[in-house]
C-alpha positions as semicolon CSV with decimal commas, in nm:
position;residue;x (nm);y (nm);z (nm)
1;X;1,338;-0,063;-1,536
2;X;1,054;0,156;-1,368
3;X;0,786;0,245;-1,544
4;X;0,583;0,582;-1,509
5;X;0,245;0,721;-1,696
6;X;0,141;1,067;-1,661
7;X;-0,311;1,064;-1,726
8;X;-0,565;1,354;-1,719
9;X;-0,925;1,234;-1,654
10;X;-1,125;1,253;-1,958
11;X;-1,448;1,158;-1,804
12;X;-1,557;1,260;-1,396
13;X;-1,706;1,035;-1,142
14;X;-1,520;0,692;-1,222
15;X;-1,353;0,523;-0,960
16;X;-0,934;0,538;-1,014
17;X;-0,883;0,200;-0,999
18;X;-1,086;0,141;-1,272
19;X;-0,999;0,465;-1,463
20;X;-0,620;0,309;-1,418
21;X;-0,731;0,001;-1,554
22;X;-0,870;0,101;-1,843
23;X;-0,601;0,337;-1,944
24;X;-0,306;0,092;-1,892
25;X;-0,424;-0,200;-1,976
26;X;-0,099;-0,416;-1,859
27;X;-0,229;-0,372;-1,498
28;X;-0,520;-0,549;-1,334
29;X;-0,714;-0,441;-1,100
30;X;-0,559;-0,613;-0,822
31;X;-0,226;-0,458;-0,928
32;X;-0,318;-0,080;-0,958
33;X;-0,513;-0,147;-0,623
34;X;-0,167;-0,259;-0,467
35;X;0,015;0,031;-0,653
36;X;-0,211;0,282;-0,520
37;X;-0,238;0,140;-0,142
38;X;0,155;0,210;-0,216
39;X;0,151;0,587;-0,291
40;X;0,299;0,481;-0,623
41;X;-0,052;0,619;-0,786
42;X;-0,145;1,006;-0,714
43;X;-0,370;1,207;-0,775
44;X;-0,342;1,613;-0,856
45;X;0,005;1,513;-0,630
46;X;-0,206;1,349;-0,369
47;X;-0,175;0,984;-0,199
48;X;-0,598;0,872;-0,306
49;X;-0,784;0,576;-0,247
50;X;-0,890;0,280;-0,537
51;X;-1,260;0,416;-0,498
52;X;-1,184;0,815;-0,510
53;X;-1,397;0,921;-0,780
54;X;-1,193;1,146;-1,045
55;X;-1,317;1,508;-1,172
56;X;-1,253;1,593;-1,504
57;X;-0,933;1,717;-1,553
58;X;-0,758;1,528;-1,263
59;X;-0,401;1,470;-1,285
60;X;-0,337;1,078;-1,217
61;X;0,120;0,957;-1,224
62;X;0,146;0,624;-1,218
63;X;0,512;0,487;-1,117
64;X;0,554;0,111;-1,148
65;X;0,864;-0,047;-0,989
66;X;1,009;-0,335;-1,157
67;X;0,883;-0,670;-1,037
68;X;1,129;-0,849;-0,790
69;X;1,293;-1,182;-0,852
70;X;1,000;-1,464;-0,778
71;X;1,272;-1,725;-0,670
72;X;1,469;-1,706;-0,321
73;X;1,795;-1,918;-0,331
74;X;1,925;-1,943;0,020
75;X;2,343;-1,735;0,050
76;X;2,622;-1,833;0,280
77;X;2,569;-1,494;0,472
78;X;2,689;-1,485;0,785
79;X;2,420;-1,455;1,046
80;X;2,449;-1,315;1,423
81;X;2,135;-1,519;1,612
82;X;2,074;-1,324;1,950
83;X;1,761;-1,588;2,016
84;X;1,599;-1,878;1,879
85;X;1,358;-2,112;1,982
86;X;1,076;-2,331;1,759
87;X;0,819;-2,031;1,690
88;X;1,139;-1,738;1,592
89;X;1,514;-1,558;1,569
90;X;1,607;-1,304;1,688
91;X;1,886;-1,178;1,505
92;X;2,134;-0,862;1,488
93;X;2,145;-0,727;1,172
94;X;2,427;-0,537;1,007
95;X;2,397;-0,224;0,851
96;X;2,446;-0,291;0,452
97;X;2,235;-0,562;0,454
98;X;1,876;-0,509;0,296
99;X;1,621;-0,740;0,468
100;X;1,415;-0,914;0,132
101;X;1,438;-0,894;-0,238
102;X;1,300;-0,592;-0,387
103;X;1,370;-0,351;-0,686
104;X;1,772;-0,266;-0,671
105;X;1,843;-0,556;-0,466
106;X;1,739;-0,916;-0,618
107;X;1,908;-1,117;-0,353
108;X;2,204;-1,048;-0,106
109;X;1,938;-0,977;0,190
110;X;1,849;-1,082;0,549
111;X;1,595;-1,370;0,391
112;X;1,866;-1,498;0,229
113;X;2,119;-1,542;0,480
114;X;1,838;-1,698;0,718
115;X;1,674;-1,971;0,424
116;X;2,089;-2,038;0,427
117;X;2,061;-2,135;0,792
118;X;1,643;-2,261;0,798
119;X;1,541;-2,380;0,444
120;X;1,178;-2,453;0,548
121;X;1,107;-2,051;0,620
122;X;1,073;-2,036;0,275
123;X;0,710;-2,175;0,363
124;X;0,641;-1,940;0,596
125;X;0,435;-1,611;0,420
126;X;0,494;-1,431;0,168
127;X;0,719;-1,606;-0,078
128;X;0,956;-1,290;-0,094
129;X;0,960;-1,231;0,250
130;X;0,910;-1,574;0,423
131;X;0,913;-1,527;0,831
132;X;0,934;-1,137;0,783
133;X;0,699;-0,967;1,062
134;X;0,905;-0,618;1,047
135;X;1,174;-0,407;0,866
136;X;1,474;-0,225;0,935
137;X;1,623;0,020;0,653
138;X;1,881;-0,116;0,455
139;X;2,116;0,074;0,656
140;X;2,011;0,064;0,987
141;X;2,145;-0,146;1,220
142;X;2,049;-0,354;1,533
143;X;1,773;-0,627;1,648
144;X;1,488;-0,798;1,447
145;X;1,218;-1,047;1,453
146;X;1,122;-1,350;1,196
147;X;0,935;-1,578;1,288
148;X;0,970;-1,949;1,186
149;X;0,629;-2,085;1,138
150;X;0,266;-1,920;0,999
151;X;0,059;-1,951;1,362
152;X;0,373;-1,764;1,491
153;X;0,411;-1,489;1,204
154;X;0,082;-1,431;1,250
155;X;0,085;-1,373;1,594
156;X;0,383;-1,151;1,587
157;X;0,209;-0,912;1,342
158;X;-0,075;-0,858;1,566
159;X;0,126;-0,733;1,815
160;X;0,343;-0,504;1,573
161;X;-0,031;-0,413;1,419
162;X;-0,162;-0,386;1,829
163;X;0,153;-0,113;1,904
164;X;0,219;-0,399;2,169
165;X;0,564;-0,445;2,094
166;X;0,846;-0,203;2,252
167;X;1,106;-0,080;1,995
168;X;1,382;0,152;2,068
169;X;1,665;0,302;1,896
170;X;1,963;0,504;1,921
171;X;1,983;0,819;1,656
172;X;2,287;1,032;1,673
173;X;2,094;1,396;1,510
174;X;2,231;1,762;1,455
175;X;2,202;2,021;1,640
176;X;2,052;2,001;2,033
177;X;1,716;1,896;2,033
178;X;1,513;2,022;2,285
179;X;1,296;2,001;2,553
180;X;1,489;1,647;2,687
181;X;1,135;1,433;2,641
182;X;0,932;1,479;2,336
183;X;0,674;1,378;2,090
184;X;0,630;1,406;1,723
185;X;0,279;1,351;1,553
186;X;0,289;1,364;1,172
187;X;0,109;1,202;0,905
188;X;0,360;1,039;0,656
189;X;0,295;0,981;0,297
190;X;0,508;0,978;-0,042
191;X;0,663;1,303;-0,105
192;X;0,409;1,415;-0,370
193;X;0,794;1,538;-0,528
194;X;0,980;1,264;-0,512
195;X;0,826;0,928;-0,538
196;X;1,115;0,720;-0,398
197;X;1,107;0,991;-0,048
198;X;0,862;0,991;0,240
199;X;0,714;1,337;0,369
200;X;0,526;1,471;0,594
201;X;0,230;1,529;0,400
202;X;-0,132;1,632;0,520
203;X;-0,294;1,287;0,360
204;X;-0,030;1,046;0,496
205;X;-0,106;0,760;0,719
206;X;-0,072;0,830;1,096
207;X;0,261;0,838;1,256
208;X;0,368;0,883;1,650
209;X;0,752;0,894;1,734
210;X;0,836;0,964;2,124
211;X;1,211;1,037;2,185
212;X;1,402;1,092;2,511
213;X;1,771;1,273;2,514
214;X;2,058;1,095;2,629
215;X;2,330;1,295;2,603
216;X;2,455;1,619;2,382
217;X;2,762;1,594;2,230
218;X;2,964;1,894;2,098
219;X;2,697;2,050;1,844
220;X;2,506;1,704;1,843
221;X;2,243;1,526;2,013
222;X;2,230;1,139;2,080
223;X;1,890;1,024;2,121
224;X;1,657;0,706;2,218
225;X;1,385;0,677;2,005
226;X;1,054;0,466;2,043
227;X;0,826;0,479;1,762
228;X;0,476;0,371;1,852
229;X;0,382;0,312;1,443
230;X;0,608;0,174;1,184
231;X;0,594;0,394;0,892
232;X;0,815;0,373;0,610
233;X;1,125;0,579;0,693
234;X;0,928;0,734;1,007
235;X;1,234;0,804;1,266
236;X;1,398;0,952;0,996
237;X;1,152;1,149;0,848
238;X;1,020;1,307;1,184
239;X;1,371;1,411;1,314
240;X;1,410;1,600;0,980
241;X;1,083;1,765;0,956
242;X;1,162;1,881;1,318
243;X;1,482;2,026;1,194
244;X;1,730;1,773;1,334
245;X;1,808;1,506;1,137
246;X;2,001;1,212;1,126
247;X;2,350;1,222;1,106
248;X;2,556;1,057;0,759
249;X;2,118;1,002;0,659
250;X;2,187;1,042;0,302
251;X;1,818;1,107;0,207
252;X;1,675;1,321;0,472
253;X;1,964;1,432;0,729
254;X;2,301;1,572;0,672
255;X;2,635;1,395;0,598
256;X;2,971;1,350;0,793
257;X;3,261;1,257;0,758
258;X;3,257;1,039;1,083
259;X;3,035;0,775;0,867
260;X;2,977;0,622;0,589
261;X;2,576;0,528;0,663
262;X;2,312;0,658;0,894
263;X;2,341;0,696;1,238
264;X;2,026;0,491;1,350
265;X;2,057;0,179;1,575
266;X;1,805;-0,046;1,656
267;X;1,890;-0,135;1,984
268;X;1,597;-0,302;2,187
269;X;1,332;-0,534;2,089
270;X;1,002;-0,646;2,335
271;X;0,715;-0,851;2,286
272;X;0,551;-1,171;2,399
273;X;0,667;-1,494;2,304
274;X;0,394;-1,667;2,071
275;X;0,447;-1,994;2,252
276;X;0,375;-1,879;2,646
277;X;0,290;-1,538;2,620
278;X;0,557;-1,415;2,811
279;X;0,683;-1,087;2,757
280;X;1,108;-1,094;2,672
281;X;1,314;-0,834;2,559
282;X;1,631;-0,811;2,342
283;X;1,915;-0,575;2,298
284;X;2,200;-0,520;2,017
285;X;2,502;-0,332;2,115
286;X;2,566;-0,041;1,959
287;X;2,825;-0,152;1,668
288;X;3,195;-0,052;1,595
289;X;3,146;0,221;1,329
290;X;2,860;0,440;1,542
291;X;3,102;0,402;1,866
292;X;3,401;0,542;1,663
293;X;3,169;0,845;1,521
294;X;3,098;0,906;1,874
295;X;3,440;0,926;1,937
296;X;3,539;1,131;1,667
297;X;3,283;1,408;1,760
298;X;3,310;1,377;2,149
């Protein structure tokens, strides 16, 4: 079960970290630093830093998700493999299917499926997330990346941390979204409202989301999108705070009754391959349920 505290500074010019520390003892430093790098800690409603030093009076909320399983056990999932050699997969996922263990979904995920297929992954990183070098939303659909070994996880994330890597997808939104070719450039953060949401907010990390029309359908507008960061929720996010959001996006768009999940496809992967350096791309179709939708409204 979450956990949430609600301070006031009592004293000014202490770091938050430590002020956090002090007042909830159950946390360590290390913790609280995680939990604020997070956006689960705010201050006076505001994403902060460990070292921010607080002013009397400063509102601090702390929300502290439950911890996640610490075991993996490997599930009979099946698993669609676009590409493999020794360093990675490339695999389509299925919309549904949550890529790791986290809070609300102990096991069931991506990570899973794969340790079903390659036991030794669960060597590779982070013990929750062995191989994991990206995300897709639970339901989003279309290609990812894990990587099989540490020297090739570790070279995959500096090209996702470089903005080397291409990644496009297809986003069904309403309304008609013009000009054709376009830009967004928000920062994201937590929405200082509602922790579990993303916003637009003015203290949010840095966020870049180019999009190019493909077609408008009836009162909609099918898009490709290539996101240059990889911010929590960002495709979704920007479309909204533009005023056309995803279609059957439960959180931030509008529902249909075309779908039962969000139209949001990931449907083209690039980047070099850790072994040669060569640069490869790969492409997921779009799947049965987002072709019928376009049917339905075309």
């Amino acid at each position: 079960m979450d956990k949430s505290y609600s301070l006031t500074a009592d004293e000014g010019d202490t770091r938050l970290d430590k002020y956090v520390c002090a007042r909830v003892p159950e946390l360590s430093r290390t913790r609280v630093q995680k939990l604020i790098a997070a956006g689960n800690i705010t201050v006076n409603g505001q994403p902060a830093k460990p070292g921010l030093r607080l002013n009397i009076g400063d509102k601090i909320d702390i929300d502290i998700p439950p911890t996640p399983p610490r075991e993996l056990k490997p599930e009979a999932i099946p698993l669609k493999i676009i590409y493999e050699d020794d360093d990675l997969l490339v695999v389509d996922k299925p919309a549904g299917l949550t890529v790791h263990p986290a809070p609300g979904h102990p096991a069931h995920t991506l990570v899973n499926a794969i340790l079903a297929h390659f036991p030794h992954l669960a060597d590779v990183g982070d013990s929750l997330r062995p191989g994991v070098v990206h995300r897709l939303d639970k339901d989003t659909s279309g290609v990812m990346l894990v990587a099989k070994n540490s020297a090739a996880q570790a070279d995959l994330a500096r090209q996702f941390k470089s903005h080397s890597v291409t990644k496009a997808y297809l986003a069904l939104v309403k309304g008609r979204l013009e000009p054709e070719n376009g830009i967004i450039e928000a920062d994201i953060g937590r929405d200082p409202h509602n922790r579990k949401k993303m916003a637009v907010v003015a203290a949010g990390r840095k966020a870049r989301t180019e999009y190019r029309v493909i077609k408008y359908i009836g009162g909609y507008t099918l898009l490709e999108i290539m996101p240059e960061t990889g911010r929590t929720h960002q495709i979704r996010v920007h479309l909204a705070a533009i005023g056309f959001p995803v279609v059957g996006d439960k959180v931030y768009g509008v529902k249909s009754p075309f779908l039962t999940r969000q139209f949001l496809h990931a449907s083209r992967l690039g980047f070099k391959l850790p072994s040669t350096g060569e640069y490869v791309e790969f492409e997921s179709e779009l799947p049965p349920d987002l072709e019928k939708a376009l049917e339905a409204i075309g």
